[in-house]
LUMKOL-986396 format. One line per field, with one value per atom (N, C-alpha, C): x, y, z; residue in one letter; atom name. Coordinates in Angstrom, 3 decimals, always signed. Example, Ala and Ser with C-alpha at 12.3 -4.5 7.8 and 13.67 -1.06 7.14 Angstrom:
px: c(+13.190,+12.300,+13.200,+12.850,+13.670,+12.900)
py: c(-5.690,-4.500,-3.300,-2.250,-1.060,+0.030)
pz: c(+7.800,+7.800,+7.800,+7.080,+7.140,+7.870)
r: c(A,A,A,S,S,S)
a: c(N,CA,C,N,CA,C)
end
This chain:
px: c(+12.300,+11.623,+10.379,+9.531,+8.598,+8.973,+7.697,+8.230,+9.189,+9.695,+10.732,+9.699,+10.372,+9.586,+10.925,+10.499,+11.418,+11.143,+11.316,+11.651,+12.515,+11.744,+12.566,+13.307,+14.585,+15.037,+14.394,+14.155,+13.682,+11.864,+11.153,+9.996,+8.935,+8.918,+8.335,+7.831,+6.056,+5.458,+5.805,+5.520,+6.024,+6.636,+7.242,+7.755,+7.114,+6.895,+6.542,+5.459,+4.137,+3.375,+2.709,+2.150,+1.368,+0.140,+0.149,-1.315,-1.698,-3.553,-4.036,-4.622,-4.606,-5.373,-6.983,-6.676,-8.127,-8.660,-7.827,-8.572,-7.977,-7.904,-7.235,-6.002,-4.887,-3.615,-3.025,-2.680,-1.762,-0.307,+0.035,+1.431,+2.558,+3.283,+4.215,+4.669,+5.531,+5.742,+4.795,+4.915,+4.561,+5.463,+4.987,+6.574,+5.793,+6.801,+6.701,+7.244,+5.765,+6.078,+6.159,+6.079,+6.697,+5.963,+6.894,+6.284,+6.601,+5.489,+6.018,+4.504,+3.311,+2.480,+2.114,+1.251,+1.107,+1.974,+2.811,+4.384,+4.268,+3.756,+3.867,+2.556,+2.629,+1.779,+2.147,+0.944,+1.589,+1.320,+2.229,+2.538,+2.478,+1.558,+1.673,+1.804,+3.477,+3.999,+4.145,+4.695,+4.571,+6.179,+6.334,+7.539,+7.843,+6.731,+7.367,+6.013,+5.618,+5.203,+3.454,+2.668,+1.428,+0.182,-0.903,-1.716,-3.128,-3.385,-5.062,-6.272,-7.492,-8.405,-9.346,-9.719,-10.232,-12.182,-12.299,-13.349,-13.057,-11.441,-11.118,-11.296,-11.630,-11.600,-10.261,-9.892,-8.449,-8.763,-8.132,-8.548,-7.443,-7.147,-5.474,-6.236,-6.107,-6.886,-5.549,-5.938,-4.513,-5.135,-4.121,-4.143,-3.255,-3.506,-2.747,-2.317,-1.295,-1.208,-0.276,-0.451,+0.392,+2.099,+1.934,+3.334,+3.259,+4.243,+4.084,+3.616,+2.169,+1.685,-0.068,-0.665,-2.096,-2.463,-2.951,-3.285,-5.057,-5.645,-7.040,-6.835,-8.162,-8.485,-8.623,-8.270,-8.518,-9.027,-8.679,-9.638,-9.269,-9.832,-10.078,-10.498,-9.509,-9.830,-9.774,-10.534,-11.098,-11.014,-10.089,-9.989,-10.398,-11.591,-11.952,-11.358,-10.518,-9.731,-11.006,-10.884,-11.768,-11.115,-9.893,-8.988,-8.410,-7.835,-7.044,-5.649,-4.841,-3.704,-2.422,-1.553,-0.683,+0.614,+1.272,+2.771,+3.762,+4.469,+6.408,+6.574,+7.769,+8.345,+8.348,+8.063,+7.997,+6.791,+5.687,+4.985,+3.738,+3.947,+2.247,+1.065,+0.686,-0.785,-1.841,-1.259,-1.942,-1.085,-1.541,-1.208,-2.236,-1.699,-3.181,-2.344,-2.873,-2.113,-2.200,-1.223,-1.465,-2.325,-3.098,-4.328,-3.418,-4.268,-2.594,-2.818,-4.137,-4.292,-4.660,-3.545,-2.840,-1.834,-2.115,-1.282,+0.347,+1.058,+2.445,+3.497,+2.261,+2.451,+1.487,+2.061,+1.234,+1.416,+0.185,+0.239,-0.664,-0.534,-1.535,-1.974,-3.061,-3.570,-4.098,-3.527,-4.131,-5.377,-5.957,-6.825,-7.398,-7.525,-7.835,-8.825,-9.986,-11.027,-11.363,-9.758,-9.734,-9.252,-9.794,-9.290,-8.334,-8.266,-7.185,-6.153,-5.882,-4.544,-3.354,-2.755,-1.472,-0.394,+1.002,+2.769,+2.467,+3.270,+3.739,+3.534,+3.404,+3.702,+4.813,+4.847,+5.353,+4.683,+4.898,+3.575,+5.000,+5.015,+5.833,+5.132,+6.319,+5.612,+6.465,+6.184,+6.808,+6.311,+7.643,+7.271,+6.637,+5.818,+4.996,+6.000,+5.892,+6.510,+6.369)
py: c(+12.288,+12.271,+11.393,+11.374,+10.863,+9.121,+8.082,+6.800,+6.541,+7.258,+7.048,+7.123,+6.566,+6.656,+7.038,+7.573,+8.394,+7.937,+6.759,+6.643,+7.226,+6.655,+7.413,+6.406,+5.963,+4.630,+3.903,+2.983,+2.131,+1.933,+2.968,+2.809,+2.513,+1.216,+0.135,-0.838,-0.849,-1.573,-2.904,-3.775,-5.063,-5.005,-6.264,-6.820,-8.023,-8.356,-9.704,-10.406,-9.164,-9.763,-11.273,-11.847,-12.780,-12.821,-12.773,-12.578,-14.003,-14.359,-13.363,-13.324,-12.342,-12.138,-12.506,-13.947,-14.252,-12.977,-12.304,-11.866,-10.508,-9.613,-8.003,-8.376,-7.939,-8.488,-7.050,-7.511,-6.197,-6.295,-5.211,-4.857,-5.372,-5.343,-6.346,-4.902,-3.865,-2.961,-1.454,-0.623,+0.363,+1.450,+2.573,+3.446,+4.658,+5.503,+6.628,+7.775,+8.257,+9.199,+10.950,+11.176,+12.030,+13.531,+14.584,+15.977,+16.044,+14.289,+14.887,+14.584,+15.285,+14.974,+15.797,+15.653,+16.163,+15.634,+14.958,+15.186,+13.274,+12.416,+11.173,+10.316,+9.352,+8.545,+6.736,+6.400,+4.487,+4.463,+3.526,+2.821,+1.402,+1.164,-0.633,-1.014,-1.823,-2.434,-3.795,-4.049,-5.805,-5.351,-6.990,-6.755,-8.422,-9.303,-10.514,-9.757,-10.405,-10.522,-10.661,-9.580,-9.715,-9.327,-10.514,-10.499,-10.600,-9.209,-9.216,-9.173,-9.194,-9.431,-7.879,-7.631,-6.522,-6.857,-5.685,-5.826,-5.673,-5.977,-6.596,-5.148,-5.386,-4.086,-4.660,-3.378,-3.143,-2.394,-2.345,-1.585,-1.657,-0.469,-0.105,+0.812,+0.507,+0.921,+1.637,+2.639,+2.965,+3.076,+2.497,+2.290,+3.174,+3.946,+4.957,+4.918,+5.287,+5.366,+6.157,+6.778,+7.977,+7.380,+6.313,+5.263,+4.146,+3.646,+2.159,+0.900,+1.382,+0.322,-0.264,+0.022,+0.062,+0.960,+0.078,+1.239,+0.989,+1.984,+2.338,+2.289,+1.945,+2.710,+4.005,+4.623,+5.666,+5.697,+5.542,+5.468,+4.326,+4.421,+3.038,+3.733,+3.399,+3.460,+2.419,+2.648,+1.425,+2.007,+0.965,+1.314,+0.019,+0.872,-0.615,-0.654,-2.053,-1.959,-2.267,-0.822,-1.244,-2.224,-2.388,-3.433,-4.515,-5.303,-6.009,-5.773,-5.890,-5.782,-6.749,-6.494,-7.633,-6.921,-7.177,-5.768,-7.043,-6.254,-6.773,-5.860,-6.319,-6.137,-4.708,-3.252,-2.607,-1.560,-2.188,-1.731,-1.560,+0.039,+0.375,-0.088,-1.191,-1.325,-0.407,+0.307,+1.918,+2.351,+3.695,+5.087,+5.586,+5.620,+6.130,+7.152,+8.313,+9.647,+8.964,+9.611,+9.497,+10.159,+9.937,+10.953,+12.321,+13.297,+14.472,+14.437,+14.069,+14.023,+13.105,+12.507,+10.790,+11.023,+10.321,+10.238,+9.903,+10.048,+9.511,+8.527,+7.146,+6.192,+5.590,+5.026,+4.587,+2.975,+2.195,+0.766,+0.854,-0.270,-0.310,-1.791,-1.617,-2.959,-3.117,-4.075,-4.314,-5.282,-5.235,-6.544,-6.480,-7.850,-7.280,-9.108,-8.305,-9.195,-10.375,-10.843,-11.402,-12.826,-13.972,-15.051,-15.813,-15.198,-15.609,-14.878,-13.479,-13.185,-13.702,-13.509,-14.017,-12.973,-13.604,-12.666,-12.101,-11.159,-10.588,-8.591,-8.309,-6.496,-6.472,-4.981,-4.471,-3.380,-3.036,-1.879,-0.689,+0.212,+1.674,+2.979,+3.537,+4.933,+5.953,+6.595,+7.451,+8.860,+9.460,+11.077,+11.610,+12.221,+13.126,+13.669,+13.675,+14.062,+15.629)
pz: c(-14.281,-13.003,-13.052,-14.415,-14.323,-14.189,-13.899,-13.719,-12.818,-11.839,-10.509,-9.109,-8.607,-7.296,-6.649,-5.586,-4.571,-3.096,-2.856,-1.104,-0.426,+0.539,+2.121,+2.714,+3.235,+3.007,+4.435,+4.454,+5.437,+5.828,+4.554,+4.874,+4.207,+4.445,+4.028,+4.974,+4.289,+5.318,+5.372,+3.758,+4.092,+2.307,+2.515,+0.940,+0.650,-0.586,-0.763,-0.769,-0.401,-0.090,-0.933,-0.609,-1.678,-1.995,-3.436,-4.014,-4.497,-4.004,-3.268,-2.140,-2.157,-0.070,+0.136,+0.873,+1.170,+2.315,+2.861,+3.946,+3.981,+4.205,+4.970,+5.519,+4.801,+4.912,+6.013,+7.202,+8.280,+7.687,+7.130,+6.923,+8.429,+8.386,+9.196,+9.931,+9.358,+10.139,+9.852,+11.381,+11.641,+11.468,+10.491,+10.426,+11.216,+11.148,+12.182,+10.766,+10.550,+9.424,+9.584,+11.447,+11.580,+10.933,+10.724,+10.452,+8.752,+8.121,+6.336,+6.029,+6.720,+6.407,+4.679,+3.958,+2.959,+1.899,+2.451,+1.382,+0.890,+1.252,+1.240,+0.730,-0.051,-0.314,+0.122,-0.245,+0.497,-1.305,-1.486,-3.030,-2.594,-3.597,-3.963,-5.429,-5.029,-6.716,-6.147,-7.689,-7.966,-7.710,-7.005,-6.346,-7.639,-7.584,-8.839,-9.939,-10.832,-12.212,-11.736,-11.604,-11.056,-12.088,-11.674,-12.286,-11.548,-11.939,-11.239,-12.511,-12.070,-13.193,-12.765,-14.525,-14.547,-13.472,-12.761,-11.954,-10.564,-9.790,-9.087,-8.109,-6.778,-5.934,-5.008,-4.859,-4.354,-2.816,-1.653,-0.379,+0.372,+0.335,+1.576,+2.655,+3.939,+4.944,+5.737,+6.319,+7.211,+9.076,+9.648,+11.242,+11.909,+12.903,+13.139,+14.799,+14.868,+16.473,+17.227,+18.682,+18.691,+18.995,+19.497,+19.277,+18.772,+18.538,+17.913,+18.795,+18.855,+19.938,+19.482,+20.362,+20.003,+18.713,+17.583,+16.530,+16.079,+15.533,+15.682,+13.789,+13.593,+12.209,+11.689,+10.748,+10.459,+9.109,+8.157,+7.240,+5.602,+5.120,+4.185,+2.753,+1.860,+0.346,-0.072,-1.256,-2.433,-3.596,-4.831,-5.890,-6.922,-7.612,-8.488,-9.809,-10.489,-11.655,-12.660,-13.976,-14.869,-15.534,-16.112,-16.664,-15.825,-16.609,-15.799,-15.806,-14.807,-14.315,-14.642,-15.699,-16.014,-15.770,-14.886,-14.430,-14.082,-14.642,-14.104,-13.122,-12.246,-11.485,-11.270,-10.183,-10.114,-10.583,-11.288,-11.899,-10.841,-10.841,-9.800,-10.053,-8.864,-8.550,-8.534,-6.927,-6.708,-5.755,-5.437,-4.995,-4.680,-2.963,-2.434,-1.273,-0.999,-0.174,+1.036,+2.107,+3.442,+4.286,+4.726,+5.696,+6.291,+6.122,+6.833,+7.692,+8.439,+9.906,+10.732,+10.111,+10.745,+11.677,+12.808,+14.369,+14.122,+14.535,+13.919,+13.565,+14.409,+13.513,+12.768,+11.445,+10.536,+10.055,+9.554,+9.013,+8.284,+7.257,+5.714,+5.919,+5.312,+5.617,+4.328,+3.651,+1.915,+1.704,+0.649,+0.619,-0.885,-1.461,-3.059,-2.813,-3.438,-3.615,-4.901,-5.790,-7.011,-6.158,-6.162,-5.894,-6.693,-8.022,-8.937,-9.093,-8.293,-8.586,-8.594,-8.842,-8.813,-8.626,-7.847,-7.680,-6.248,-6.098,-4.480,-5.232,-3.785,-3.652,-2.997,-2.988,-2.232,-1.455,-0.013,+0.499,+0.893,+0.125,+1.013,+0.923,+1.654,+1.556,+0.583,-0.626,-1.244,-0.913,-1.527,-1.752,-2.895,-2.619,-3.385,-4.780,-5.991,-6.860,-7.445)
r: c(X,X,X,X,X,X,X,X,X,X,X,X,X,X,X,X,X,X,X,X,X,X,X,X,X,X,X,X,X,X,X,X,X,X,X,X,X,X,X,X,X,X,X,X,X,X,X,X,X,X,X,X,X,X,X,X,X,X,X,X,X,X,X,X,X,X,X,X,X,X,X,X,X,X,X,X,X,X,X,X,X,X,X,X,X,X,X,X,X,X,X,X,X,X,X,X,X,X,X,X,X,X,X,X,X,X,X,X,X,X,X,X,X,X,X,X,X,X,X,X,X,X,X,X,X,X,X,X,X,X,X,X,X,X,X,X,X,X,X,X,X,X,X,X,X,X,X,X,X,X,X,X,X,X,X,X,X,X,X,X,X,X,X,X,X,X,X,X,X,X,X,X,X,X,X,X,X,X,X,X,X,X,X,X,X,X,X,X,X,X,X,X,X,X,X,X,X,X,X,X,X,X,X,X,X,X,X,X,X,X,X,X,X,X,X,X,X,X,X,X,X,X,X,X,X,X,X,X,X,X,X,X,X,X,X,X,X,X,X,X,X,X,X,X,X,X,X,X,X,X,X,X,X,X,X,X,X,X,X,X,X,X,X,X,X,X,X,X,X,X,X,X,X,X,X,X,X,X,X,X,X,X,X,X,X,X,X,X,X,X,X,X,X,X,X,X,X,X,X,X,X,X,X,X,X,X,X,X,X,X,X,X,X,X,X,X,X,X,X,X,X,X,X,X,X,X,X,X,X,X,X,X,X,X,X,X,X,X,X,X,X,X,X,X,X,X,X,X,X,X,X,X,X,X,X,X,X,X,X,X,X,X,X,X,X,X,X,X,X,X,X,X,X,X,X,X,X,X,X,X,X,X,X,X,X,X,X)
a: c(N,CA,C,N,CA,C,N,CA,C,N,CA,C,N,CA,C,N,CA,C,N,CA,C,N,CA,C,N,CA,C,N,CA,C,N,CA,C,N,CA,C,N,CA,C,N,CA,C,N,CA,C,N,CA,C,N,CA,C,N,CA,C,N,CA,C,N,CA,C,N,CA,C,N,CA,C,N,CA,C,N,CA,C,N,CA,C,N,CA,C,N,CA,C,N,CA,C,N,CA,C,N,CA,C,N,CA,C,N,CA,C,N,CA,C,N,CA,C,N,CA,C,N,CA,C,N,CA,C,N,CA,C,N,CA,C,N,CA,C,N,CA,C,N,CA,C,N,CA,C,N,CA,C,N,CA,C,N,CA,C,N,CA,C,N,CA,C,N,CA,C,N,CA,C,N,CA,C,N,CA,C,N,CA,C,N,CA,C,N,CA,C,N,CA,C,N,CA,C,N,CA,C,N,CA,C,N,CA,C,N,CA,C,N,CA,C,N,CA,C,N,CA,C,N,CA,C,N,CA,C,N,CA,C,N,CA,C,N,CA,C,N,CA,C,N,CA,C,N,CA,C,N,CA,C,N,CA,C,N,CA,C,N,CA,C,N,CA,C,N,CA,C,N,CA,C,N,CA,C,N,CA,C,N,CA,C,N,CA,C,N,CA,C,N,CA,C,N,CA,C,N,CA,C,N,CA,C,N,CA,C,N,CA,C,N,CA,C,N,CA,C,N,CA,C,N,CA,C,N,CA,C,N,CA,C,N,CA,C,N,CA,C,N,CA,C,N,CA,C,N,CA,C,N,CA,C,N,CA,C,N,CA,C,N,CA,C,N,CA,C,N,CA,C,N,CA,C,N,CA,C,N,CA,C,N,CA,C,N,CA,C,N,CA,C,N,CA,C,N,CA,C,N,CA,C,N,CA,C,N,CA,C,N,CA,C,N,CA,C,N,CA,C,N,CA,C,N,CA,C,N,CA,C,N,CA,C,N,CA,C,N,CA,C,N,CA,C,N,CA,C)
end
């Protein structure tokens, strides 16, 4: 069980992203995560061969909305890497929970402050293990 991730099929904000993000990257889709509050986190992996540098601050912000329309901020984490980050394919960035009292639709908005990273993510939402 350990080292598996467990999706929900189709929910996923974006693929591919590219590192790195000059600016606050908006996930492409909005999912509708419905009555699994508590139960879900947003995961960010290396979807190619990624390399961030130790120091680097990391920030997945979530936008919420009661349909998939107009979405508002709701709140914003930051994770600073004491190391640096050298991952293959599938290998977690971070893991950050879903707000439980987030509207029922949801979007991630990534942003990592290393101008030298390098490779792509991936942004989804997993289940709680």
């Amino acid at each position: 069980m350990y080292k598996h991730i467990l999706m929900e099929r189709g929910q996923i904000f974006e693929e591919g992203v590219a590192l790195p993000i000059s600016a606050p990257h908006i996930c492409a889709a909005g999912l509708n995560i419905g009555n699994k509050l508590g139960m879900l986190a947003c995961a960010v992996t290396a979807k190619s061969d990624v390399s961030i540098a130790a120091g680097t601050t990391l920030t997945v912000t979530f936008l919420h909305s009661d349909s998939d329309g107009a979405y508002g901020e709701h709140s914003s984490h930051t994770i600073t890497l004491a190391d640096a980050l050298e991952l293959g394919p599938g290998g977690v960035v971070a893991r950050v929970l879903l707000p439980p009292d987030a509207r029922r639709w949801i979007k991630a908005v990534v942003s990592c402050d290393d101008a030298a990273a390098s490779g792509s993510i991936n942004v989804f939402i997993e289940f709680l293990k």
